[in-house]
PDB file of N, CA, C, O and CB in Angstrom:
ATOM      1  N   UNK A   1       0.851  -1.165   0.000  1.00  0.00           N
ATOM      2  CA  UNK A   1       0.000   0.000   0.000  1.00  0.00           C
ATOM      3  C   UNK A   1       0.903   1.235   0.000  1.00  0.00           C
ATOM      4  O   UNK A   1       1.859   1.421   0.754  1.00  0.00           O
ATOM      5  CB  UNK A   1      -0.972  -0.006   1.226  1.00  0.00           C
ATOM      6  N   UNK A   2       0.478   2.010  -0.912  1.00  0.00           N
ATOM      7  CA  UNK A   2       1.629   3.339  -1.010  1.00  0.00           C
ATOM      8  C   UNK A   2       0.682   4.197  -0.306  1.00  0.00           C
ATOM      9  O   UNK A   2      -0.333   3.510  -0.194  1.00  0.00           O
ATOM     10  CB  UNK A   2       2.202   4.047  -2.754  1.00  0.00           C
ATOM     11  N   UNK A   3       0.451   5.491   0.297  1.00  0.00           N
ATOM     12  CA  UNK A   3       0.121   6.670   0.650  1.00  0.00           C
ATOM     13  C   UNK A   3       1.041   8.125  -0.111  1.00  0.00           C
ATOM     14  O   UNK A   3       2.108   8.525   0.354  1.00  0.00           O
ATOM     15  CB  UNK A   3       0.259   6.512   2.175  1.00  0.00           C
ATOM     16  N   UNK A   4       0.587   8.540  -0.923  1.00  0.00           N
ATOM     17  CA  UNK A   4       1.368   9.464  -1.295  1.00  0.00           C
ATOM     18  C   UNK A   4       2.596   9.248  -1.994  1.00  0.00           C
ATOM     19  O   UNK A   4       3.383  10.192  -2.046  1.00  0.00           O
ATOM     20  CB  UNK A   4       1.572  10.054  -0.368  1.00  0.00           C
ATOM     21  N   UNK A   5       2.921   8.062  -2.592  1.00  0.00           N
ATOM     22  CA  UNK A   5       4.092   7.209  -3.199  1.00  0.00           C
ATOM     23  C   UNK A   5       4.824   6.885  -2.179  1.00  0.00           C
ATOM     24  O   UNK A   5       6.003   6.706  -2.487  1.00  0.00           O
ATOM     25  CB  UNK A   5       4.982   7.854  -4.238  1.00  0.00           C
ATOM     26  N   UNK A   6       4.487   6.690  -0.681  1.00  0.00           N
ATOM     27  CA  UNK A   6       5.548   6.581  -0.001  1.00  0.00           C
ATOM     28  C   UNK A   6       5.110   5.116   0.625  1.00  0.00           C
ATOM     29  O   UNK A   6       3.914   4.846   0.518  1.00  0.00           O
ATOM     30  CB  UNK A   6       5.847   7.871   0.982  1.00  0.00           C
ATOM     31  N   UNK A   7       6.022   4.076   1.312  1.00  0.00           N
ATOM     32  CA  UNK A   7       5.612   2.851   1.449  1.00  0.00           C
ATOM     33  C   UNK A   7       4.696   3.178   2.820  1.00  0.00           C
ATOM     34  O   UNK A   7       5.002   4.173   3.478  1.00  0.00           O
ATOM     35  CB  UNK A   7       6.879   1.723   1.518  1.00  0.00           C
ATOM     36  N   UNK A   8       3.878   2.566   3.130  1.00  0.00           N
ATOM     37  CA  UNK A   8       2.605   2.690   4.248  1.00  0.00           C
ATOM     38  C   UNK A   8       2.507   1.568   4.977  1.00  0.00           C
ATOM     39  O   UNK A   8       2.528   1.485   6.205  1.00  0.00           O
ATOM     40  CB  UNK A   8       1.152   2.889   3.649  1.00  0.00           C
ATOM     41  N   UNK A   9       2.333   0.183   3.710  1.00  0.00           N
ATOM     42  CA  UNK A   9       1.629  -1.000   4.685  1.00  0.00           C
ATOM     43  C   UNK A   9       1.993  -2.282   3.926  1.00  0.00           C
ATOM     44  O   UNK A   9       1.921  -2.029   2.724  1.00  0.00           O
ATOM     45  CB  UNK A   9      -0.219  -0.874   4.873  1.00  0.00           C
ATOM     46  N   UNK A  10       2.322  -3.442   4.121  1.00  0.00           N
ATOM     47  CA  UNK A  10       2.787  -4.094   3.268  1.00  0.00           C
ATOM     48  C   UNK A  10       2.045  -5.707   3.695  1.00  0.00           C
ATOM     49  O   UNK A  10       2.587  -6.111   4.724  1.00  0.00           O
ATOM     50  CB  UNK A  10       4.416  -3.846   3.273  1.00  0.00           C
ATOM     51  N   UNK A  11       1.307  -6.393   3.340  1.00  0.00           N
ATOM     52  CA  UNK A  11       0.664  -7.720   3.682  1.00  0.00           C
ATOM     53  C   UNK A  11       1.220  -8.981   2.524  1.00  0.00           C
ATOM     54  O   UNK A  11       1.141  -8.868   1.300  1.00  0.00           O
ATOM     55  CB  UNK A  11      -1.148  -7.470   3.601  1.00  0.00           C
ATOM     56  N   UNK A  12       1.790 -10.184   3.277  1.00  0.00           N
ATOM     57  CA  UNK A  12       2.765 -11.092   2.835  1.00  0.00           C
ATOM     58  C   UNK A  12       1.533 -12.106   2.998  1.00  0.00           C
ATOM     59  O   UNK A  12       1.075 -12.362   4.112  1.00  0.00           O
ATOM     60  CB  UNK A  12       4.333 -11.284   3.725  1.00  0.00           C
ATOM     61  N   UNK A  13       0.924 -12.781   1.581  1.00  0.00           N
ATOM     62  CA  UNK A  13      -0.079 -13.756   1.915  1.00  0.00           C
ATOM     63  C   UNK A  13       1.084 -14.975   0.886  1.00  0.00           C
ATOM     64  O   UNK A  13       1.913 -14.738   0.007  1.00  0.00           O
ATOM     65  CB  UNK A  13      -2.101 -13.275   1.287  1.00  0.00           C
ATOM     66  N   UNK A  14       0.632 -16.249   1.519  1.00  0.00           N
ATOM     67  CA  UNK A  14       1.189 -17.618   0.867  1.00  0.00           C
ATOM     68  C   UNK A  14       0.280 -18.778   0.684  1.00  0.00           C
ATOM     69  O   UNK A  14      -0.256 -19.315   1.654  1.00  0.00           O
ATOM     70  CB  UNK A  14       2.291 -18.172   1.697  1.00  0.00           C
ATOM     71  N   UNK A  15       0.088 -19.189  -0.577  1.00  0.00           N
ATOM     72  CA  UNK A  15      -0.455 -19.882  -1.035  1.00  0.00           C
ATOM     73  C   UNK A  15       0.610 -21.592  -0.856  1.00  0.00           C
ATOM     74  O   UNK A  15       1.838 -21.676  -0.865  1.00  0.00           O
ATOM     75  CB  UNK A  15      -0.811 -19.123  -2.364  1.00  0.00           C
ATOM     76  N   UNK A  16      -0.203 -22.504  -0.739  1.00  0.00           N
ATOM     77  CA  UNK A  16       0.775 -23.899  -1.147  1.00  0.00           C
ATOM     78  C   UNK A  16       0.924 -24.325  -2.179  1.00  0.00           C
ATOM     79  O   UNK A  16       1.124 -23.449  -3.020  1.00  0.00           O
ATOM     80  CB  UNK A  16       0.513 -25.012  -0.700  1.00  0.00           C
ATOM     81  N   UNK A  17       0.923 -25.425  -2.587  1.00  0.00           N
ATOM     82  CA  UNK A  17       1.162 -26.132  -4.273  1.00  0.00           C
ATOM     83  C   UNK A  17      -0.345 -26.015  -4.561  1.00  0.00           C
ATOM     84  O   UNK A  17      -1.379 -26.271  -3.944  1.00  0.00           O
ATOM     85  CB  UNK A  17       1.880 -28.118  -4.470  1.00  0.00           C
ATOM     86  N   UNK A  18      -0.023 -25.522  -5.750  1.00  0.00           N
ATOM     87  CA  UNK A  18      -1.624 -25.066  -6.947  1.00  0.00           C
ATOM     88  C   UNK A  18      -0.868 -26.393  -7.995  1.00  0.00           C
ATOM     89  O   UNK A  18       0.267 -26.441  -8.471  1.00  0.00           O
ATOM     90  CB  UNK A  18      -1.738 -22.584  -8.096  1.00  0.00           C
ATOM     91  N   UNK A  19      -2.250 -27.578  -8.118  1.00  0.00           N
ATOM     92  CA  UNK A  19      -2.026 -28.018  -9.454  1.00  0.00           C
ATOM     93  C   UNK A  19      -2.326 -27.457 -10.563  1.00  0.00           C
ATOM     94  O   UNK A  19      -3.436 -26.997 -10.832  1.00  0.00           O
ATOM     95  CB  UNK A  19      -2.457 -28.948  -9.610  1.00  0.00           C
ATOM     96  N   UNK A  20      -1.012 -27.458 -11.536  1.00  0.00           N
ATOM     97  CA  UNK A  20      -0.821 -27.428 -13.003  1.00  0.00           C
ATOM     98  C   UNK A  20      -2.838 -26.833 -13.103  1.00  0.00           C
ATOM     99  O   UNK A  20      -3.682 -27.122 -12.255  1.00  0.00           O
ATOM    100  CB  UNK A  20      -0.129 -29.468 -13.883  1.00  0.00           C
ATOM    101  N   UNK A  21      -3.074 -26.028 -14.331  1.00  0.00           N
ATOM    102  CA  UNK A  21      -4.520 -26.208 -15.155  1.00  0.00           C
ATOM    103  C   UNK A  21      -5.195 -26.582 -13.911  1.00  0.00           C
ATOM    104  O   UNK A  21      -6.052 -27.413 -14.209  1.00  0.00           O
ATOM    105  CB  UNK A  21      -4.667 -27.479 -16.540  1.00  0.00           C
ATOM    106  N   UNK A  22      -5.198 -26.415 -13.015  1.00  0.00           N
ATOM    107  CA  UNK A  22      -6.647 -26.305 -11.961  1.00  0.00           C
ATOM    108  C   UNK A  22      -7.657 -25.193 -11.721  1.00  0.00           C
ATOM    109  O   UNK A  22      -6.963 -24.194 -11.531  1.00  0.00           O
ATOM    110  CB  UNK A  22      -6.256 -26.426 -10.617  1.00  0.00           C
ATOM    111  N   UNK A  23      -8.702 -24.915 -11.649  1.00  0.00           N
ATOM    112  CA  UNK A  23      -9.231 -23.853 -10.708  1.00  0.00           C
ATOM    113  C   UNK A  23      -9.002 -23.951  -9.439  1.00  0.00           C
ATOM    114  O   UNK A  23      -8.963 -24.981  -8.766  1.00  0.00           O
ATOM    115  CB  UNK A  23     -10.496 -23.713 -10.748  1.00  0.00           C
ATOM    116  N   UNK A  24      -8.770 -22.321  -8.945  1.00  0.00           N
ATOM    117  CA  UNK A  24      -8.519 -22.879  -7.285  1.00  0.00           C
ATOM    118  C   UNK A  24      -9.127 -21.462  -7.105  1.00  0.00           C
ATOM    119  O   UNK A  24      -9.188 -20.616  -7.997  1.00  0.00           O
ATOM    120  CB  UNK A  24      -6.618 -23.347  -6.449  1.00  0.00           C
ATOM    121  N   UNK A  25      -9.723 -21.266  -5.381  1.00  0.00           N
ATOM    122  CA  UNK A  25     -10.364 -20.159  -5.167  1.00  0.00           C
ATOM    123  C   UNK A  25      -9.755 -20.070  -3.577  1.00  0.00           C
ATOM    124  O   UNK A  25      -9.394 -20.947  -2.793  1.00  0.00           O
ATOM    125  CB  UNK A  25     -12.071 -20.248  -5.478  1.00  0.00           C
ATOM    126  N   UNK A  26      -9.809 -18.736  -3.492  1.00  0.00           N
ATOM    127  CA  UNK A  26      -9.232 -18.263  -2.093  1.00  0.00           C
ATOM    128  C   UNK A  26      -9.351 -17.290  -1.410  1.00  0.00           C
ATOM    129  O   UNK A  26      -8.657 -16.514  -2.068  1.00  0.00           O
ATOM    130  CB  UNK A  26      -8.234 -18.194  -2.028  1.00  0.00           C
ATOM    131  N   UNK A  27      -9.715 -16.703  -0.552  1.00  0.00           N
ATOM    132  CA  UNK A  27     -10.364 -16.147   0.061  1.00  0.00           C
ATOM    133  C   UNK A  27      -9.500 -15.442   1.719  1.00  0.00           C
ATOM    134  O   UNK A  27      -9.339 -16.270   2.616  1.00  0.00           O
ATOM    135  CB  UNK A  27     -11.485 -17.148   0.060  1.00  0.00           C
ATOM    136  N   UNK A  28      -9.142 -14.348   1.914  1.00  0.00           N
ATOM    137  CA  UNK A  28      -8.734 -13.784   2.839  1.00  0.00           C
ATOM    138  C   UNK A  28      -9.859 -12.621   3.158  1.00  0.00           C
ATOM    139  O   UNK A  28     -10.579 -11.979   2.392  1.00  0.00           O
ATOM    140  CB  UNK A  28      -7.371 -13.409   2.546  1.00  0.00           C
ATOM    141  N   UNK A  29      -9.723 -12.605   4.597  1.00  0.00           N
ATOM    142  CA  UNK A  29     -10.465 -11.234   5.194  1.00  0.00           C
ATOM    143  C   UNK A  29      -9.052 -10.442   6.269  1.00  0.00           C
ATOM    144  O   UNK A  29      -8.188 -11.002   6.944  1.00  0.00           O
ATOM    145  CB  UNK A  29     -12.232 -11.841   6.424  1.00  0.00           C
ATOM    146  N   UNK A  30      -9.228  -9.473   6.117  1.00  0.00           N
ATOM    147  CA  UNK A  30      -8.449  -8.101   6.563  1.00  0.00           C
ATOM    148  C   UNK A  30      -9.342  -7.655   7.305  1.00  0.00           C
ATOM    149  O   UNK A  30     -10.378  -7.246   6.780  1.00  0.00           O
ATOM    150  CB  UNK A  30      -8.000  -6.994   5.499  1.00  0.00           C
ATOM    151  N   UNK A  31      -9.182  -7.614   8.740  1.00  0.00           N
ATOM    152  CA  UNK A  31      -9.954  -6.601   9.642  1.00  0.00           C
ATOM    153  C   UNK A  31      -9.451  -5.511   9.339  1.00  0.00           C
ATOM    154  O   UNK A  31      -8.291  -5.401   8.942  1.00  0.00           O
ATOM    155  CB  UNK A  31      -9.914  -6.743  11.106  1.00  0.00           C
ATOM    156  N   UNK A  32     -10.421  -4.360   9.515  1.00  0.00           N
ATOM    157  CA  UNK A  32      -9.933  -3.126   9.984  1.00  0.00           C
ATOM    158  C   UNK A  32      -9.334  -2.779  11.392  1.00  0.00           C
ATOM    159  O   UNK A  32      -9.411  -3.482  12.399  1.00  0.00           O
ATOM    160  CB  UNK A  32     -10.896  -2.377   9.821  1.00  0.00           C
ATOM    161  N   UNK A  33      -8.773  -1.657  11.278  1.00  0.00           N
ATOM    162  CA  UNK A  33      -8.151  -1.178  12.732  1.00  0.00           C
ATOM    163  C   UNK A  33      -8.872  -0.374  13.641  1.00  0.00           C
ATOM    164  O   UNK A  33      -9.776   0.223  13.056  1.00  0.00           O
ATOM    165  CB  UNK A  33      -6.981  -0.399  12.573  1.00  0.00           C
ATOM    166  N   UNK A  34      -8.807  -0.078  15.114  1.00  0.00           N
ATOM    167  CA  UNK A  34     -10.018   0.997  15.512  1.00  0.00           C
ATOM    168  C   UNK A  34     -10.077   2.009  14.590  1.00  0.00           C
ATOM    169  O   UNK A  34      -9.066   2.236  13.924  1.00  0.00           O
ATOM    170  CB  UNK A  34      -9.861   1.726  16.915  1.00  0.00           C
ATOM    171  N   UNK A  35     -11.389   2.869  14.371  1.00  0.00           N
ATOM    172  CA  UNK A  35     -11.324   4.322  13.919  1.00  0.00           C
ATOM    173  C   UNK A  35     -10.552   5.125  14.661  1.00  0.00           C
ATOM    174  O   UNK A  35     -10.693   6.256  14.198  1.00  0.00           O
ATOM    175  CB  UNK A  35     -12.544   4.946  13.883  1.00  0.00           C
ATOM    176  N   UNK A  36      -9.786   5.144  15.596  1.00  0.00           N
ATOM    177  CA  UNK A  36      -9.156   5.930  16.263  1.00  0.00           C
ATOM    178  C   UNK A  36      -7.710   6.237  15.679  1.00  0.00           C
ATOM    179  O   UNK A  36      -7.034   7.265  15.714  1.00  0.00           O
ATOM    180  CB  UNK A  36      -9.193   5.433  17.507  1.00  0.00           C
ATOM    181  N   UNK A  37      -7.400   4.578  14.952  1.00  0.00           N
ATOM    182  CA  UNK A  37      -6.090   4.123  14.657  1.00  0.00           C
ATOM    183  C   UNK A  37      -6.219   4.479  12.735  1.00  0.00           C
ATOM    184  O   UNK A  37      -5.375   4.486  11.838  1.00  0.00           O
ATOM    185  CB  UNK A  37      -5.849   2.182  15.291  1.00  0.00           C
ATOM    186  N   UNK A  38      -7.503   4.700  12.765  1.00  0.00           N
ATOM    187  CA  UNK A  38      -7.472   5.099  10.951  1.00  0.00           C
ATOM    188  C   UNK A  38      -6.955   6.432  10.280  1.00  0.00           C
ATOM    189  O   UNK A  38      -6.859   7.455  10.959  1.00  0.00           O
ATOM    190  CB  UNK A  38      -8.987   5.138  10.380  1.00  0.00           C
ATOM    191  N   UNK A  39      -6.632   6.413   8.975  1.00  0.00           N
ATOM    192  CA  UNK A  39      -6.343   7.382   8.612  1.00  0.00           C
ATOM    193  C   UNK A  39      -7.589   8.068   7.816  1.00  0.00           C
ATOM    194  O   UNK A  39      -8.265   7.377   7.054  1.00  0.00           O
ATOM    195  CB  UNK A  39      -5.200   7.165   8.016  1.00  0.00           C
ATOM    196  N   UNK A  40      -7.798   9.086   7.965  1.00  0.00           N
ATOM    197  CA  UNK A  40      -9.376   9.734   7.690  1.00  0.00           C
ATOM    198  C   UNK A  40      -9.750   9.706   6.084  1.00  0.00           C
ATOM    199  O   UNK A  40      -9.000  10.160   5.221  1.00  0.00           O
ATOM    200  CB  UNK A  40      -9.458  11.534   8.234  1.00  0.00           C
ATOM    201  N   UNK A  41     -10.613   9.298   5.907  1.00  0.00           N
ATOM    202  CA  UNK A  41     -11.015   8.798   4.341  1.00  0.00           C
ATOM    203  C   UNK A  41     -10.725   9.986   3.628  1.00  0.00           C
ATOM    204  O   UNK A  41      -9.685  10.044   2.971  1.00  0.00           O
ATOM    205  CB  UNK A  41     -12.693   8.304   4.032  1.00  0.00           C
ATOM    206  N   UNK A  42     -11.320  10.707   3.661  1.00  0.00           N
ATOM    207  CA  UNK A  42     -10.447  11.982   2.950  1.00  0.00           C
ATOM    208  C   UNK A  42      -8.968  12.890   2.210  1.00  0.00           C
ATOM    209  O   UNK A  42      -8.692  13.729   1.353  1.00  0.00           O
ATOM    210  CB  UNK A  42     -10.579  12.451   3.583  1.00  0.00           C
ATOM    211  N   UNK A  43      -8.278  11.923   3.362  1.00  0.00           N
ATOM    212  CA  UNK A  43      -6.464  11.839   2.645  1.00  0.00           C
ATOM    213  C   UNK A  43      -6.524  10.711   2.151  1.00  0.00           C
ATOM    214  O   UNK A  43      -5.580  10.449   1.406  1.00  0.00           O
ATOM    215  CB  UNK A  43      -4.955  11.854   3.700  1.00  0.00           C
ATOM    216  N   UNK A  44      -7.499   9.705   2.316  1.00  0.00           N
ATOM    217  CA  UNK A  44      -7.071   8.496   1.443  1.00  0.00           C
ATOM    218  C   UNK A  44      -7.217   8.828   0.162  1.00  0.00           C
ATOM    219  O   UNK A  44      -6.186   9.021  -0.483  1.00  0.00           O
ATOM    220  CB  UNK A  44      -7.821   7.237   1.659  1.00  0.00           C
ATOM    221  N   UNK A  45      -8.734   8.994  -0.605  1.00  0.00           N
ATOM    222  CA  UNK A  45      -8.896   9.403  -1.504  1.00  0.00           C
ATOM    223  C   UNK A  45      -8.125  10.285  -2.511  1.00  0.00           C
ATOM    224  O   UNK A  45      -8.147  11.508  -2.646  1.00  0.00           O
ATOM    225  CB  UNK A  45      -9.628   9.659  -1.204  1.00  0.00           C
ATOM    226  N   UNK A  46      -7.384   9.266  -3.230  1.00  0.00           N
ATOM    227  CA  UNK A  46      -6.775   9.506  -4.306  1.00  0.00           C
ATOM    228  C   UNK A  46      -5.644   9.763  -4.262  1.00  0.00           C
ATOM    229  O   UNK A  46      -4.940  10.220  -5.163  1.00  0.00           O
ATOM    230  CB  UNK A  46      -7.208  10.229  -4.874  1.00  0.00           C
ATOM    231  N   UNK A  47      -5.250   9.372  -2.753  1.00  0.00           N
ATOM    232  CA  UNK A  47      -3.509   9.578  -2.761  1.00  0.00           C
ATOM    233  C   UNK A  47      -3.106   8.164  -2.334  1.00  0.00           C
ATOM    234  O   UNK A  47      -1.888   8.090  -2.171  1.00  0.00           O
ATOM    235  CB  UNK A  47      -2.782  10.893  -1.515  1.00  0.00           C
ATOM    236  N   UNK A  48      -3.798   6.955  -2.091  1.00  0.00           N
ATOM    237  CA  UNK A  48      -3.776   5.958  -1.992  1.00  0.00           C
ATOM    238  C   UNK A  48      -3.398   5.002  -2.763  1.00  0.00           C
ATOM    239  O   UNK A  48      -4.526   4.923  -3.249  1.00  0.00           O
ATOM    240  CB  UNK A  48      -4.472   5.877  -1.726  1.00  0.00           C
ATOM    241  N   UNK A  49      -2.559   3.823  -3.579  1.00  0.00           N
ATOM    242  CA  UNK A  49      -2.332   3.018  -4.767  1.00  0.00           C
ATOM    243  C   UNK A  49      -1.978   1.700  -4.013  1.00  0.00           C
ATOM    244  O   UNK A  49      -0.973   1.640  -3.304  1.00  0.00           O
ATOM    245  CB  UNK A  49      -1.128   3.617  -5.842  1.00  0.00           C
ATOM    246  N   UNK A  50      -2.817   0.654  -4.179  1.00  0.00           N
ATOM    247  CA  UNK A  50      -2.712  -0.590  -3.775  1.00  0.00           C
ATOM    248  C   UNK A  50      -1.916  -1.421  -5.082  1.00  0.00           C
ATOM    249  O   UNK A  50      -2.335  -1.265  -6.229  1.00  0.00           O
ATOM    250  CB  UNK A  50      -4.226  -1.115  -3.366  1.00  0.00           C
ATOM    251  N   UNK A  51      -0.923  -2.171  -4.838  1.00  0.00           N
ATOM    252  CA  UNK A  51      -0.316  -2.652  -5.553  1.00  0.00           C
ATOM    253  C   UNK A  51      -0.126  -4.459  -5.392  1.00  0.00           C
ATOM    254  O   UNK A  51       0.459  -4.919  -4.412  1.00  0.00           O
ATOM    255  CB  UNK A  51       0.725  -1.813  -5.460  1.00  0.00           C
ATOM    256  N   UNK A  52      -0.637  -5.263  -6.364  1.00  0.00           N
ATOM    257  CA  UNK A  52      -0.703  -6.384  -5.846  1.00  0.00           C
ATOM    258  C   UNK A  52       0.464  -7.180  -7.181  1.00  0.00           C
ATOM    259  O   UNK A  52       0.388  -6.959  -8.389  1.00  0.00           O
ATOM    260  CB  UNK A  52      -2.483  -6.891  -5.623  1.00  0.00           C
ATOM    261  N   UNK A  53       1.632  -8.258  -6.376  1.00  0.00           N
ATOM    262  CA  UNK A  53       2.204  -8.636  -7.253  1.00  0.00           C
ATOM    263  C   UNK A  53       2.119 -10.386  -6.755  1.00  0.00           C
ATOM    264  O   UNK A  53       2.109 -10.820  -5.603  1.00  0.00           O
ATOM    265  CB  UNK A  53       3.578  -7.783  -7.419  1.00  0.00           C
ATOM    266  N   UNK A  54       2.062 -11.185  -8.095  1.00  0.00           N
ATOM    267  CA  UNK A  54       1.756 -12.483  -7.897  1.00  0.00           C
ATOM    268  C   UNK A  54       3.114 -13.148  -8.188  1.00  0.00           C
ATOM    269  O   UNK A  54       3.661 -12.779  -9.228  1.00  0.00           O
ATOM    270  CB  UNK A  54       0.551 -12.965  -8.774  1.00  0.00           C
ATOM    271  N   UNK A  55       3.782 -14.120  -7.395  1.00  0.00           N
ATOM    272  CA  UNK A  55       5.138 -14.702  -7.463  1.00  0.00           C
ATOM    273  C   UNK A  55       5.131 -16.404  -8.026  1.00  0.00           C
ATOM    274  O   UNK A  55       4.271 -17.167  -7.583  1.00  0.00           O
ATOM    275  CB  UNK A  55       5.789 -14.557  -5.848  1.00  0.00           C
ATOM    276  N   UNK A  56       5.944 -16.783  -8.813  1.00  0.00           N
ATOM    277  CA  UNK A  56       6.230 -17.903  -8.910  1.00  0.00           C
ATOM    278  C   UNK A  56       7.654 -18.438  -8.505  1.00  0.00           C
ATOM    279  O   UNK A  56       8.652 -18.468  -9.225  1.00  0.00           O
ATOM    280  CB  UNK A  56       5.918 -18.101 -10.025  1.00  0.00           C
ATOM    281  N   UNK A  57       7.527 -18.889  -7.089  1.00  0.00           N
ATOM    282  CA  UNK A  57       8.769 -18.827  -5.975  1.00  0.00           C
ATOM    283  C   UNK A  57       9.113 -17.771  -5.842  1.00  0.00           C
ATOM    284  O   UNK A  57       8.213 -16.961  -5.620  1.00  0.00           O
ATOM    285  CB  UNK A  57       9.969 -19.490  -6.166  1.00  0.00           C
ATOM    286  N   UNK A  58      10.341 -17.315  -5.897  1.00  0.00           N
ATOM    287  CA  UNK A  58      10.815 -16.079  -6.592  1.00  0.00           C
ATOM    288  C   UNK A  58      10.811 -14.595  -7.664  1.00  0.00           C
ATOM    289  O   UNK A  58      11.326 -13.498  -7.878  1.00  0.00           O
ATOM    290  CB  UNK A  58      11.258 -16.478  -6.820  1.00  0.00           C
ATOM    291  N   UNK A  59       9.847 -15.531  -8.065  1.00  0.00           N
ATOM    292  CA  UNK A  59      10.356 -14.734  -9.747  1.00  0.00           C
ATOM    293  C   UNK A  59       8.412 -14.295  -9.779  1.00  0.00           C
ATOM    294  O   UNK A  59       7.338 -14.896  -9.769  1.00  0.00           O
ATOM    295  CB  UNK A  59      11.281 -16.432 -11.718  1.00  0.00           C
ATOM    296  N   UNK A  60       8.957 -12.802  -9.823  1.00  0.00           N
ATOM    297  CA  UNK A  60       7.306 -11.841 -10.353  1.00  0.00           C
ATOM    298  C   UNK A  60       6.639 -12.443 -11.969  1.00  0.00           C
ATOM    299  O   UNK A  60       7.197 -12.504 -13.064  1.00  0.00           O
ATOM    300  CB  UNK A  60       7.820  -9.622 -10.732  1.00  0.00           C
ATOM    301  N   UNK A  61       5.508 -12.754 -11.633  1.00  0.00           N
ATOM    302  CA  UNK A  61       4.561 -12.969 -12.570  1.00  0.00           C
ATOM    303  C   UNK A  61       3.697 -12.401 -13.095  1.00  0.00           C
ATOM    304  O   UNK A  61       3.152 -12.955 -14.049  1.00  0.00           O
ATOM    305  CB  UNK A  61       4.114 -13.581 -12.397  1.00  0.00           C
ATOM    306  N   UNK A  62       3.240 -11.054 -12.656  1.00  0.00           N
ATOM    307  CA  UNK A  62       2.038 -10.700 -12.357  1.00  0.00           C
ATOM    308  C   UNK A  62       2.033  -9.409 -11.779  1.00  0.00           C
ATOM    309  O   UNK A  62       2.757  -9.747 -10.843  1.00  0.00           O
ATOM    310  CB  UNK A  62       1.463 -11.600 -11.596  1.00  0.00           C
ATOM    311  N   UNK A  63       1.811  -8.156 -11.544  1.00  0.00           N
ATOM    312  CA  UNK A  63       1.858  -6.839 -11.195  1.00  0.00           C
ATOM    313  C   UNK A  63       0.540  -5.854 -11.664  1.00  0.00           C
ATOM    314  O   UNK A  63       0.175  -5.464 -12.773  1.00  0.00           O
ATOM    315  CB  UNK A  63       3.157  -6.370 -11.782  1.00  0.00           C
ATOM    316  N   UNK A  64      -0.081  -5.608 -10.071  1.00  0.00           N
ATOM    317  CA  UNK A  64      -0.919  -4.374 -11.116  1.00  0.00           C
ATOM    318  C   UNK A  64      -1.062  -3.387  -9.850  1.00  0.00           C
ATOM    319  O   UNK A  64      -0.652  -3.693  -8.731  1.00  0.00           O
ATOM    320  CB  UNK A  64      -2.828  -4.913 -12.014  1.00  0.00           C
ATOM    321  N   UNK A  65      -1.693  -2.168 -10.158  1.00  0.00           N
ATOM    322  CA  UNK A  65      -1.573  -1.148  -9.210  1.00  0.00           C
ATOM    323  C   UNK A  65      -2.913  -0.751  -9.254  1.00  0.00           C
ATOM    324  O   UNK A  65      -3.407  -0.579 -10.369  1.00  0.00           O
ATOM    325  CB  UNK A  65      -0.534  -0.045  -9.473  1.00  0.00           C
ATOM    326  N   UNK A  66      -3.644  -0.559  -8.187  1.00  0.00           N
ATOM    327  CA  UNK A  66      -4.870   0.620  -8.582  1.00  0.00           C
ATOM    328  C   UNK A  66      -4.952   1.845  -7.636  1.00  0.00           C
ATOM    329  O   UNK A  66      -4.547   1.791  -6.475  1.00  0.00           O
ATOM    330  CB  UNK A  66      -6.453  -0.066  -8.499  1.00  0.00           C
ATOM    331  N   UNK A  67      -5.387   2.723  -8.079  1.00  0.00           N
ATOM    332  CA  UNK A  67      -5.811   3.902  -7.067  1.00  0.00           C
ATOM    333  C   UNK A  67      -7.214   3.670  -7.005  1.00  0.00           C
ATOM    334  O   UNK A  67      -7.929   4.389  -6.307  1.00  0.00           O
ATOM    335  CB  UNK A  67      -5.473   5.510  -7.547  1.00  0.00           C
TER     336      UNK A  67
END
């Protein structure tokens, strides 16, 4: 998660062995933090860019960014 291009928040998820040509489906939930501990929706908006990259071991496969 960038804020302003600057690094913010970073979440490390791991998958196990995916067979070859399978469908597979997966599913994570992310609590939120108190509102006390949030940053106010208002600076989020539009200075925010979630960036998700998909790995095969090592090696990037996959990259996309959204605001």
């Amino acid at each position: 998660v960038l804020f302003y291009g600057q690094f913010l928040e970073d979440w490390q998820f791991s998958f196990g062995f995916v067979i070859p040509n399978s469908t597979n489906t997966w599913k994570q939930t992310i609590e939120a933090a108190d509102e006390e501990e949030m940053i106010p929706a208002e600076l989020l908006s539009g200075n925010t860019v979630i960036e998700t990259t998909l790995f095969d071991s090592d090696s990037p496969i996959a990259s996309q960014r959204v605001r």
